[in-house]
mmJSON file of the N, C-alpha and C atoms, coordinates in Angstrom:
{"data_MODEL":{"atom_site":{
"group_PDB":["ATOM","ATOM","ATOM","ATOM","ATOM","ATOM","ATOM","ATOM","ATOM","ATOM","ATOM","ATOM","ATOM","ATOM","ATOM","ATOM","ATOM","ATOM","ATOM","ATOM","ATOM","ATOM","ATOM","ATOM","ATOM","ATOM","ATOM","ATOM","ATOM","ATOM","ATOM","ATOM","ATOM","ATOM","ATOM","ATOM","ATOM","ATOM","ATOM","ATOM","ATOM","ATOM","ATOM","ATOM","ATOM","ATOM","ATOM","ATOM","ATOM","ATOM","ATOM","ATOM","ATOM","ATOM","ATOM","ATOM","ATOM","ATOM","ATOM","ATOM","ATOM","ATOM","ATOM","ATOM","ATOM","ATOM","ATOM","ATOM","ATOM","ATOM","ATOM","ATOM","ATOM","ATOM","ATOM","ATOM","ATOM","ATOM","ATOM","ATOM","ATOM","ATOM","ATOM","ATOM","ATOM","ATOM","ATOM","ATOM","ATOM","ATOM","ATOM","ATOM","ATOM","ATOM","ATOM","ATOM","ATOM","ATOM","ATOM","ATOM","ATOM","ATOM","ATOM","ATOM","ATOM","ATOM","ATOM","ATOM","ATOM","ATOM","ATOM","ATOM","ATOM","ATOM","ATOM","ATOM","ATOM","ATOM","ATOM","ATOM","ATOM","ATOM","ATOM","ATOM","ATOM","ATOM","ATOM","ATOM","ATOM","ATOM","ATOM","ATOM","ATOM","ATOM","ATOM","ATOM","ATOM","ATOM","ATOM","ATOM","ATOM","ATOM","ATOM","ATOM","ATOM","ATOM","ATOM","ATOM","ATOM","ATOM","ATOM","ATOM","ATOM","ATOM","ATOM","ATOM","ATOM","ATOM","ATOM","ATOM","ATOM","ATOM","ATOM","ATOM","ATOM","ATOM","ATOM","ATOM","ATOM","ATOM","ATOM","ATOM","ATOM","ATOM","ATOM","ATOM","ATOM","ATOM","ATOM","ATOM","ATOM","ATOM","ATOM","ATOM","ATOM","ATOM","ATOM","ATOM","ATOM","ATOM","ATOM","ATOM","ATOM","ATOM","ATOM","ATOM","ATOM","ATOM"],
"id":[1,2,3,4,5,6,7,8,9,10,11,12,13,14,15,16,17,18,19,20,21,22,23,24,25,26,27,28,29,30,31,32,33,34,35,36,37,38,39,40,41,42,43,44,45,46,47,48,49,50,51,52,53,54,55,56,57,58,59,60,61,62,63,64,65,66,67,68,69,70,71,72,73,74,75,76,77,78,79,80,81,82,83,84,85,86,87,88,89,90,91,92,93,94,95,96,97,98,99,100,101,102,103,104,105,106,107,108,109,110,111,112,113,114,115,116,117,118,119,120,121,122,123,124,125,126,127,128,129,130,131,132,133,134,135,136,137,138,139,140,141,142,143,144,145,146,147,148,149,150,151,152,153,154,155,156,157,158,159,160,161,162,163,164,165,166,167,168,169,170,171,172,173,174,175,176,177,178,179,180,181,182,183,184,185,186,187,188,189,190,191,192,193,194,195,196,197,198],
"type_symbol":["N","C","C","N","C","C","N","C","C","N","C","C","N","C","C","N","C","C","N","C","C","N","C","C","N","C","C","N","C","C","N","C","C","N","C","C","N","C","C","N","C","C","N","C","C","N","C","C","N","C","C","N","C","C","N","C","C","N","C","C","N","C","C","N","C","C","N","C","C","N","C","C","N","C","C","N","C","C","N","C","C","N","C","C","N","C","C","N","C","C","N","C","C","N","C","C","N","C","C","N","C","C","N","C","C","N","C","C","N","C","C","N","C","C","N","C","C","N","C","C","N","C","C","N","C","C","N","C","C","N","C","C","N","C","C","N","C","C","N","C","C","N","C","C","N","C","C","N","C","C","N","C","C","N","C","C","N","C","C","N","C","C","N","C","C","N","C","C","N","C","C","N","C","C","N","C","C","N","C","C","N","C","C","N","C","C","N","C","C","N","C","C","N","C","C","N","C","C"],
"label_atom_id":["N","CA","C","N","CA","C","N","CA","C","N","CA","C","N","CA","C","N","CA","C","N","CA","C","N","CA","C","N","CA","C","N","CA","C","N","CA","C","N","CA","C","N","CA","C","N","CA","C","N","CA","C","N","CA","C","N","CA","C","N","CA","C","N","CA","C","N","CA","C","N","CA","C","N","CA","C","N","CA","C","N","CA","C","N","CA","C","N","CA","C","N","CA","C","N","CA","C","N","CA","C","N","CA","C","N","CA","C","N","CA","C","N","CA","C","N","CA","C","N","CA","C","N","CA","C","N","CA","C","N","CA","C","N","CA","C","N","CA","C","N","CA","C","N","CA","C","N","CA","C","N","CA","C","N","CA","C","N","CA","C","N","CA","C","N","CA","C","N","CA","C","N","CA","C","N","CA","C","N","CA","C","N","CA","C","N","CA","C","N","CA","C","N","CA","C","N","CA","C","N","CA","C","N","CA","C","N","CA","C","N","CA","C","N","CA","C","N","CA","C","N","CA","C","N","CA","C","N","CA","C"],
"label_alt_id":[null,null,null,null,null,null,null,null,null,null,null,null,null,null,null,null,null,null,null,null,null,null,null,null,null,null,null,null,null,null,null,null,null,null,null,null,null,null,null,null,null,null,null,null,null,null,null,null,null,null,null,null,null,null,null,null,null,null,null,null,null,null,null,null,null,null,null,null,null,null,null,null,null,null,null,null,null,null,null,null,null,null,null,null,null,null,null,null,null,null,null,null,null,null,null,null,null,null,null,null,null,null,null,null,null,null,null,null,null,null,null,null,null,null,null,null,null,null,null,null,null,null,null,null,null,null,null,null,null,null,null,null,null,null,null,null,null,null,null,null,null,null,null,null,null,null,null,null,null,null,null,null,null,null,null,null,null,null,null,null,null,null,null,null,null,null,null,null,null,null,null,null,null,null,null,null,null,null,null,null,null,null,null,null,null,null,null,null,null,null,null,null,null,null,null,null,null,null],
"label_comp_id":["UNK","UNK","UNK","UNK","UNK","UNK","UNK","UNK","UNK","UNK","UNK","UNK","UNK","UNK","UNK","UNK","UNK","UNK","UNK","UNK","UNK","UNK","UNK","UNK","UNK","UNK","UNK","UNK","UNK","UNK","UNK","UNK","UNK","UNK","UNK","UNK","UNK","UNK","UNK","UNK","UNK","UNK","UNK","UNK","UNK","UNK","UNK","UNK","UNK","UNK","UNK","UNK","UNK","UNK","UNK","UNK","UNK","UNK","UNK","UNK","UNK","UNK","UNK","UNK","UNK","UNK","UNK","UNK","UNK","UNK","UNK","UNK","UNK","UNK","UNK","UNK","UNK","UNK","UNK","UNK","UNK","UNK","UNK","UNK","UNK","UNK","UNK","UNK","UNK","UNK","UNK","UNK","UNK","UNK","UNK","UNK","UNK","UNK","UNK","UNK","UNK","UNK","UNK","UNK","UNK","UNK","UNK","UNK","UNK","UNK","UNK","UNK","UNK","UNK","UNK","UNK","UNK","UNK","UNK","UNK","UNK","UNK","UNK","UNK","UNK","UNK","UNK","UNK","UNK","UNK","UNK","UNK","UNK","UNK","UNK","UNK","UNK","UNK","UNK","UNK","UNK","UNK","UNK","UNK","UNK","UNK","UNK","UNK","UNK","UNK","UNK","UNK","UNK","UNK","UNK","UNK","UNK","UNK","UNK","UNK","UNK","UNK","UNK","UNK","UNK","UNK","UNK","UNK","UNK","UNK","UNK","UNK","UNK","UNK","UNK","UNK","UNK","UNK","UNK","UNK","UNK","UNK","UNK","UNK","UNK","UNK","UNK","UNK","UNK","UNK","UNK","UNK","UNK","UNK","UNK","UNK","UNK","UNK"],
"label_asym_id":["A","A","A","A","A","A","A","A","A","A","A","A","A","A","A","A","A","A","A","A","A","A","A","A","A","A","A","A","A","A","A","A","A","A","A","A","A","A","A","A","A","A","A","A","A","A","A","A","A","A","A","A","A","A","A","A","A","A","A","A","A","A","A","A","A","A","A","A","A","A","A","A","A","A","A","A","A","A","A","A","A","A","A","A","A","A","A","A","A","A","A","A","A","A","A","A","A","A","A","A","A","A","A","A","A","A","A","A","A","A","A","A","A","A","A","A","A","A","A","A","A","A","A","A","A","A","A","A","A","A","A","A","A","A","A","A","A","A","A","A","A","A","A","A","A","A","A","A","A","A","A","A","A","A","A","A","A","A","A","A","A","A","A","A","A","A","A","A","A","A","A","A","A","A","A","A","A","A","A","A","A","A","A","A","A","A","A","A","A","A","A","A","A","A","A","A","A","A"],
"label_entity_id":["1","1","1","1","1","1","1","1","1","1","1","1","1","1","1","1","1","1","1","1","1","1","1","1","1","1","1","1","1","1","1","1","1","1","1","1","1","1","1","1","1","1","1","1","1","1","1","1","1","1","1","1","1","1","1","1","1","1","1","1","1","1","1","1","1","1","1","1","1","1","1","1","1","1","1","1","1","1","1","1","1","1","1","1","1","1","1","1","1","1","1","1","1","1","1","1","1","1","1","1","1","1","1","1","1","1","1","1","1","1","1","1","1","1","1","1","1","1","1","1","1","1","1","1","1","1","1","1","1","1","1","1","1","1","1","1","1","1","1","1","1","1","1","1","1","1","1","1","1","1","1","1","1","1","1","1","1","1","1","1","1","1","1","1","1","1","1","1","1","1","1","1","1","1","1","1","1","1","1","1","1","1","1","1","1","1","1","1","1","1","1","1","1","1","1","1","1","1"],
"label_seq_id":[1,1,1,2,2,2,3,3,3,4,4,4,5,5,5,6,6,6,7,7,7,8,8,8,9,9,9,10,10,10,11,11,11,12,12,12,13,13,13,14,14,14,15,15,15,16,16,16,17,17,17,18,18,18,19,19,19,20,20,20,21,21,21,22,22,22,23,23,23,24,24,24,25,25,25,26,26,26,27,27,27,28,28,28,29,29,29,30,30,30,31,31,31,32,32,32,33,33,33,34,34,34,35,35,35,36,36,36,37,37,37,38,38,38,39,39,39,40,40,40,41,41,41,42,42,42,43,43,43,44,44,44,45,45,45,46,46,46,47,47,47,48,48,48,49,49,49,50,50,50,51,51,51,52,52,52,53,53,53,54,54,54,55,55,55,56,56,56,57,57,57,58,58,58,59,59,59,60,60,60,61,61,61,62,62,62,63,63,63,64,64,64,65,65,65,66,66,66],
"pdbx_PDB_ins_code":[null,null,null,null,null,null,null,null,null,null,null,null,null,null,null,null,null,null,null,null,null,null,null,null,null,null,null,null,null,null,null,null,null,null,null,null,null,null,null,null,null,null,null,null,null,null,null,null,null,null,null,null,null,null,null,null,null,null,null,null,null,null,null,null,null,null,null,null,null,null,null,null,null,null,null,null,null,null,null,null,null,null,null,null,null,null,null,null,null,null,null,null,null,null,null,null,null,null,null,null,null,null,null,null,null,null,null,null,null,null,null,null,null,null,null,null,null,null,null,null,null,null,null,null,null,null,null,null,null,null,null,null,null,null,null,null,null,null,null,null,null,null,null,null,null,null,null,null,null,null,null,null,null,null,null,null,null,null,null,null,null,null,null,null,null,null,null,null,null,null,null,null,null,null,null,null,null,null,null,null,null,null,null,null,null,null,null,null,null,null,null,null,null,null,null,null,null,null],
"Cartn_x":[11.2,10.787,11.502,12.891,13.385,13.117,12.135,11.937,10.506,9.497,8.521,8.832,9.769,10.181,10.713,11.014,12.087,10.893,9.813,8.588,7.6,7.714,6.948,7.599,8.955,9.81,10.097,10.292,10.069,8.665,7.575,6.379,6.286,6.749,6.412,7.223,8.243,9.239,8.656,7.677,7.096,5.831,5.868,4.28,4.976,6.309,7.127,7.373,8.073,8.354,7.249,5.586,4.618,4.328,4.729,4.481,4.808,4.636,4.374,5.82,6.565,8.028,7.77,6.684,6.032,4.462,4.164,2.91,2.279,1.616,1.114,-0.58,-0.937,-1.932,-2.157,-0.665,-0.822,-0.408,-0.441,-0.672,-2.067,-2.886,-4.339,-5.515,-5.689,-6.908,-7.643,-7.656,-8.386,-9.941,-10.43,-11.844,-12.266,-13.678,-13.894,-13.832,-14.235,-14.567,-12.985,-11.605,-10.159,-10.0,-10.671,-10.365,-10.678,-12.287,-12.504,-11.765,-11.658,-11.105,-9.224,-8.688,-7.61,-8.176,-8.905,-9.354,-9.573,-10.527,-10.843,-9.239,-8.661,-7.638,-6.46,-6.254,-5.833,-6.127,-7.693,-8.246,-8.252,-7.954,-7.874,-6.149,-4.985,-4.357,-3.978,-4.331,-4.17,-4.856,-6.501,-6.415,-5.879,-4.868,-4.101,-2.682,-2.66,-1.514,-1.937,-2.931,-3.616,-3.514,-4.775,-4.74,-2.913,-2.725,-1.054,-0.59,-0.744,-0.07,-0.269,-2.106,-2.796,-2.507,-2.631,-2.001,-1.174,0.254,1.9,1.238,0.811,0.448,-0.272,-1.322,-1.63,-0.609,0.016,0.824,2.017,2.291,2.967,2.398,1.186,0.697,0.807,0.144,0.195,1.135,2.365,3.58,3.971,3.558,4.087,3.675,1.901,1.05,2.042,2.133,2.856,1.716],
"Cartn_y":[-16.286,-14.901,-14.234,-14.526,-14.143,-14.326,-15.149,-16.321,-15.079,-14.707,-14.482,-12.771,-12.267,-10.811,-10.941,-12.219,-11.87,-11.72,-13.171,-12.576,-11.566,-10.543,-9.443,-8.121,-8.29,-7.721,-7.867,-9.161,-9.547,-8.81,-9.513,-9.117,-7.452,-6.304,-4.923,-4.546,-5.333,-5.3,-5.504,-6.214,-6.546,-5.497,-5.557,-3.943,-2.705,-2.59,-1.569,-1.505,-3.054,-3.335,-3.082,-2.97,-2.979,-1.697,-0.372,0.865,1.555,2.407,3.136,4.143,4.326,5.209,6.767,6.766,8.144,8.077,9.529,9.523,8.94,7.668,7.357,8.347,8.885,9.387,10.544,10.686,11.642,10.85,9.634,9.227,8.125,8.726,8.395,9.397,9.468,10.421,11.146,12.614,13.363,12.551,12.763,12.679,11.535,10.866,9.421,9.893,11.296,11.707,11.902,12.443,12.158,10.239,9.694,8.379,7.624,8.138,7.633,8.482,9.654,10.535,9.812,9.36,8.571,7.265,6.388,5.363,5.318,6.357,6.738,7.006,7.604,8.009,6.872,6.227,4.999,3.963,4.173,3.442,3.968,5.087,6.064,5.84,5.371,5.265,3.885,3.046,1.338,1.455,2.082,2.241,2.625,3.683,4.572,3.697,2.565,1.858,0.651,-0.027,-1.188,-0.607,0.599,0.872,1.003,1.742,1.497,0.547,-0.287,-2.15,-2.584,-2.27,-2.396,-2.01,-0.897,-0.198,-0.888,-0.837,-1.223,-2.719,-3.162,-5.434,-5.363,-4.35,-4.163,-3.537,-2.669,-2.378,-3.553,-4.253,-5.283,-6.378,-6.729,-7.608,-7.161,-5.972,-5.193,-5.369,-4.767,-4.977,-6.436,-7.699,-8.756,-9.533,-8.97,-9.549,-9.711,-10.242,-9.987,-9.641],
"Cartn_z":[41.83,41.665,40.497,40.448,39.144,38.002,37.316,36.434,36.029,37.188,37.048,36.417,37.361,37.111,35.365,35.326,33.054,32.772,33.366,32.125,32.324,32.926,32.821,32.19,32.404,31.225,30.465,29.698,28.66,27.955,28.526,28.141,27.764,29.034,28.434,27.704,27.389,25.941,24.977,24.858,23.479,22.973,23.985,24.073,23.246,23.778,23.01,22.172,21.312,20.134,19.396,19.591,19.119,18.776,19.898,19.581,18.749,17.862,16.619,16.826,16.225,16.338,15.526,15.206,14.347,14.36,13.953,13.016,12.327,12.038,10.953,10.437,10.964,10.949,9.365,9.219,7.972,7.076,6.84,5.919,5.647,6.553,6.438,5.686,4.553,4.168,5.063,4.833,6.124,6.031,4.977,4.894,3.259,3.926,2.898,1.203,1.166,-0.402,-0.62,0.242,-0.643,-0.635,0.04,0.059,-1.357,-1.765,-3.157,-3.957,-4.053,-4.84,-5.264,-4.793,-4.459,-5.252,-5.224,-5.381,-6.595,-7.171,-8.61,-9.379,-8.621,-9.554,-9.809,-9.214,-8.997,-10.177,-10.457,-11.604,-12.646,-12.78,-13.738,-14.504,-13.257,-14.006,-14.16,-13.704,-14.086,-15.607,-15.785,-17.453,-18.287,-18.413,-18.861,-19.139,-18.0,-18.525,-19.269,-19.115,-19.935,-20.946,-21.553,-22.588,-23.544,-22.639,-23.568,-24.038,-22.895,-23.242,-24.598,-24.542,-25.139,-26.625,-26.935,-28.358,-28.798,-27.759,-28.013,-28.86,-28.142,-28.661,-30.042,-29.878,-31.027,-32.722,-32.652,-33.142,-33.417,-31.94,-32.862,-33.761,-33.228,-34.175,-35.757,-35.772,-36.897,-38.086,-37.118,-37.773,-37.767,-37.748,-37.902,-39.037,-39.318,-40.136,-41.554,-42.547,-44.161,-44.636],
"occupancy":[1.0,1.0,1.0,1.0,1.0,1.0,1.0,1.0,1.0,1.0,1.0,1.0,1.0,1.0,1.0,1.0,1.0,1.0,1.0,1.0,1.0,1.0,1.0,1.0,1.0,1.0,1.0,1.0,1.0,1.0,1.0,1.0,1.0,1.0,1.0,1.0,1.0,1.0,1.0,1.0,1.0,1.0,1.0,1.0,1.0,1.0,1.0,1.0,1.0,1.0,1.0,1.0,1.0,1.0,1.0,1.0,1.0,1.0,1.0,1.0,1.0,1.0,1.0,1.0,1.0,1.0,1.0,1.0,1.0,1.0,1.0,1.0,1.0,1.0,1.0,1.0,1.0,1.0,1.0,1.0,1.0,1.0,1.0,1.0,1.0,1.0,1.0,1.0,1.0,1.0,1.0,1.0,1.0,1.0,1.0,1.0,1.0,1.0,1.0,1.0,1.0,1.0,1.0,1.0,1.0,1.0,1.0,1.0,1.0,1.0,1.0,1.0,1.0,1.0,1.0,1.0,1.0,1.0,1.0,1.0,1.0,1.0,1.0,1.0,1.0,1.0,1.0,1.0,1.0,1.0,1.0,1.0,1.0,1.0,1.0,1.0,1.0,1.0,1.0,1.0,1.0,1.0,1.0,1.0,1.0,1.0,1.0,1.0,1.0,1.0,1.0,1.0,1.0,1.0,1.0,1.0,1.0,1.0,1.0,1.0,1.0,1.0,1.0,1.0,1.0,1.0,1.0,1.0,1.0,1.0,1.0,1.0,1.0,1.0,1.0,1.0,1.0,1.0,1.0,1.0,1.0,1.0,1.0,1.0,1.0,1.0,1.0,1.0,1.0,1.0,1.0,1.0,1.0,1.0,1.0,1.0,1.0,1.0],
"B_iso_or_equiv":[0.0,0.0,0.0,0.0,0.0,0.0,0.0,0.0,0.0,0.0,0.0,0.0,0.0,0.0,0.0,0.0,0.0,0.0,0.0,0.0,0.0,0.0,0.0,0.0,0.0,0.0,0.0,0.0,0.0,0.0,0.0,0.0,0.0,0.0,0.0,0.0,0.0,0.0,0.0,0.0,0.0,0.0,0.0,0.0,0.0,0.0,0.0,0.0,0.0,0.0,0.0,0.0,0.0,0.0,0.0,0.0,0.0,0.0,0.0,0.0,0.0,0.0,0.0,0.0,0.0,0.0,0.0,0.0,0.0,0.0,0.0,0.0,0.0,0.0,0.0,0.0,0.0,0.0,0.0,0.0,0.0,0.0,0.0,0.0,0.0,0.0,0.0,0.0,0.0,0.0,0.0,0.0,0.0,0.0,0.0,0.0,0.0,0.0,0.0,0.0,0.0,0.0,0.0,0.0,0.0,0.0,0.0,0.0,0.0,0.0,0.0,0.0,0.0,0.0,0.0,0.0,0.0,0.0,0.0,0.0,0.0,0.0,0.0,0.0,0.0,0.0,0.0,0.0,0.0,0.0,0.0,0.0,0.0,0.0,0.0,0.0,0.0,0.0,0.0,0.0,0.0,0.0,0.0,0.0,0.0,0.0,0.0,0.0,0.0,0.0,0.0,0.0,0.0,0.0,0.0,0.0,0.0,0.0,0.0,0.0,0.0,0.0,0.0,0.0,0.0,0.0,0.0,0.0,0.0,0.0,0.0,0.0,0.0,0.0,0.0,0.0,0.0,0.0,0.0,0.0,0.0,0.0,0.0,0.0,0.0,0.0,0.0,0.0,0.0,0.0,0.0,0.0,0.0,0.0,0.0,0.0,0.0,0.0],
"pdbx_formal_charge":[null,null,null,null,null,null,null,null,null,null,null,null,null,null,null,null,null,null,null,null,null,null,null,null,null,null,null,null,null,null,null,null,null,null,null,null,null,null,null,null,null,null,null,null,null,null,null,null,null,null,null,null,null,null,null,null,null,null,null,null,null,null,null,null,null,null,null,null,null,null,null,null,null,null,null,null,null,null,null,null,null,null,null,null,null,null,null,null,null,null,null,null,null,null,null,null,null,null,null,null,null,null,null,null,null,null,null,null,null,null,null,null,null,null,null,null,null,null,null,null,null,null,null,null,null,null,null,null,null,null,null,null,null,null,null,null,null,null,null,null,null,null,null,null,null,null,null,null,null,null,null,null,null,null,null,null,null,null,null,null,null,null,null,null,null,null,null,null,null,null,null,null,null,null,null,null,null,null,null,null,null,null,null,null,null,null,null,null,null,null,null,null,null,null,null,null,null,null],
"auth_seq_id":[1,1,1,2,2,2,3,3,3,4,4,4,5,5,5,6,6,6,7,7,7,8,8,8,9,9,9,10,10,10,11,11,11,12,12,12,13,13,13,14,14,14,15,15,15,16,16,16,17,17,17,18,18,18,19,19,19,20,20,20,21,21,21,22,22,22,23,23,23,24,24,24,25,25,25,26,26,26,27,27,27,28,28,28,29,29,29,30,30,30,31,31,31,32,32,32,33,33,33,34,34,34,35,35,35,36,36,36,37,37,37,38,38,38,39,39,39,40,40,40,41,41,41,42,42,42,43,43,43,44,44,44,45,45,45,46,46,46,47,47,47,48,48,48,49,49,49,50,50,50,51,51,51,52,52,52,53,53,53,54,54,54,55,55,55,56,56,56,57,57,57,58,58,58,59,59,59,60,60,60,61,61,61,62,62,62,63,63,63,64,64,64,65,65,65,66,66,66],
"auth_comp_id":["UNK","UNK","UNK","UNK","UNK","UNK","UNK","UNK","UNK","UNK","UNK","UNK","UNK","UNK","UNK","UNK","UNK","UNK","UNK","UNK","UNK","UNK","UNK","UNK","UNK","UNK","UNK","UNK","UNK","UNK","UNK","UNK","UNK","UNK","UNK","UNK","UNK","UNK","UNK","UNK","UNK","UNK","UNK","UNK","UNK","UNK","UNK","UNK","UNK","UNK","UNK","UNK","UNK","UNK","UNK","UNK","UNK","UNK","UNK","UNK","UNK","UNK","UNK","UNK","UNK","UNK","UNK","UNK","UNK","UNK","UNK","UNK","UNK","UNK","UNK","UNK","UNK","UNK","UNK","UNK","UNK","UNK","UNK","UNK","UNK","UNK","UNK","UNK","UNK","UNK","UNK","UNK","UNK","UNK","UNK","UNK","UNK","UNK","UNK","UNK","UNK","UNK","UNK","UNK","UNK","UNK","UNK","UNK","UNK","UNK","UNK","UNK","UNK","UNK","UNK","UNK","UNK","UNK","UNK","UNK","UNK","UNK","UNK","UNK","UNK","UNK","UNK","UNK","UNK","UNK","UNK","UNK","UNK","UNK","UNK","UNK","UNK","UNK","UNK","UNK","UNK","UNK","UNK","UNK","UNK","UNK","UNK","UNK","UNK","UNK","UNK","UNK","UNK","UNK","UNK","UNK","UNK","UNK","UNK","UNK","UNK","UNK","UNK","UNK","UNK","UNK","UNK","UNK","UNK","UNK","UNK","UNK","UNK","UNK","UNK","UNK","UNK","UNK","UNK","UNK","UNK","UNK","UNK","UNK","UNK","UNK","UNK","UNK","UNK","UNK","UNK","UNK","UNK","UNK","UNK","UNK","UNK","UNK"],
"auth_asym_id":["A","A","A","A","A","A","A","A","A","A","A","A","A","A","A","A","A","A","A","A","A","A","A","A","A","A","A","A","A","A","A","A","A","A","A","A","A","A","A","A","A","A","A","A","A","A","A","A","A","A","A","A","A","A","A","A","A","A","A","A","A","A","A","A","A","A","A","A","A","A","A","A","A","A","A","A","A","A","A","A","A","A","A","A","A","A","A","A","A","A","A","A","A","A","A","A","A","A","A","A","A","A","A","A","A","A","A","A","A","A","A","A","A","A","A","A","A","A","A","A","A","A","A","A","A","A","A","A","A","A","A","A","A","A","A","A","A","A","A","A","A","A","A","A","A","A","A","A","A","A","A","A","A","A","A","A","A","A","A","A","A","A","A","A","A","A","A","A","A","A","A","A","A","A","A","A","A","A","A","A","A","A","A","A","A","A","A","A","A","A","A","A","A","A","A","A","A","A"],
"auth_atom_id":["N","CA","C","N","CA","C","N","CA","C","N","CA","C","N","CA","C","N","CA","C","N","CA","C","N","CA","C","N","CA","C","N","CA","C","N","CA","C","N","CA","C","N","CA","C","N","CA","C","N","CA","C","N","CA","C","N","CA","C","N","CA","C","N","CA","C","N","CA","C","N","CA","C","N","CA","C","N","CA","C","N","CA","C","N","CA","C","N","CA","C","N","CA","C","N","CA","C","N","CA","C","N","CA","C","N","CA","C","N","CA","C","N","CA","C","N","CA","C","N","CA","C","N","CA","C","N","CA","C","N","CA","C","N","CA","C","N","CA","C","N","CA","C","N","CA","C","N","CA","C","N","CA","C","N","CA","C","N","CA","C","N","CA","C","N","CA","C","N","CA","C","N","CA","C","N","CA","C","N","CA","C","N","CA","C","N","CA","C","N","CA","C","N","CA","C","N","CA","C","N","CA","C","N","CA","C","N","CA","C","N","CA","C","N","CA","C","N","CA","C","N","CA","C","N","CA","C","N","CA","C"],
"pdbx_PDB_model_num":[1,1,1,1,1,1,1,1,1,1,1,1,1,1,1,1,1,1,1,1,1,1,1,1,1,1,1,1,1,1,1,1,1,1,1,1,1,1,1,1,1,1,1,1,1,1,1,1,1,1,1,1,1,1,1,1,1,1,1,1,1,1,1,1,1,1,1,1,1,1,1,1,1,1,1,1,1,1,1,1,1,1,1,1,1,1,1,1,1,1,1,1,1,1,1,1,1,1,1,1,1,1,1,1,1,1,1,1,1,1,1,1,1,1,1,1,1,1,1,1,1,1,1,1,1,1,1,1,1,1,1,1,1,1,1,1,1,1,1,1,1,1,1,1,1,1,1,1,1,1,1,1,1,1,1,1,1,1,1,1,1,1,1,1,1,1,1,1,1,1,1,1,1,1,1,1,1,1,1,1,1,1,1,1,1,1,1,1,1,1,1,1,1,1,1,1,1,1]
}}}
């Protein structure tokens, strides 16, 4: 009987370890249009850094040509 009683405490131990210690909910987008809106902007700045890369490589080539 003892054996059976660890593993059911064991077990709602792990249920616990599983439960959430906060809010995650605010860091979920209220609504789908901030979700793309987020999404877009996101892509907006991954180009913003390519393009830079971009320039910088260019410029060195530039400057390497004789």
């Amino acid at each position: 009987m003892d054996a059976i009683m660890r593993n059911i405490l064991k077990g709602a131990g792990s249920v616990f370890c599983l439960w959430p210690h906060g809010d995650y909910t605010r860091f979920i987008p209220a609504s789908p249009e901030e979700q793309i809106y987020e999404a877009w902007a996101d892509v907006g700045h991954s180009l913003e850094k390519a393009i830079g890369q971009f320039e910088d490589e260019q410029k060195t080539a530039e400057s390497e040509v004789p």
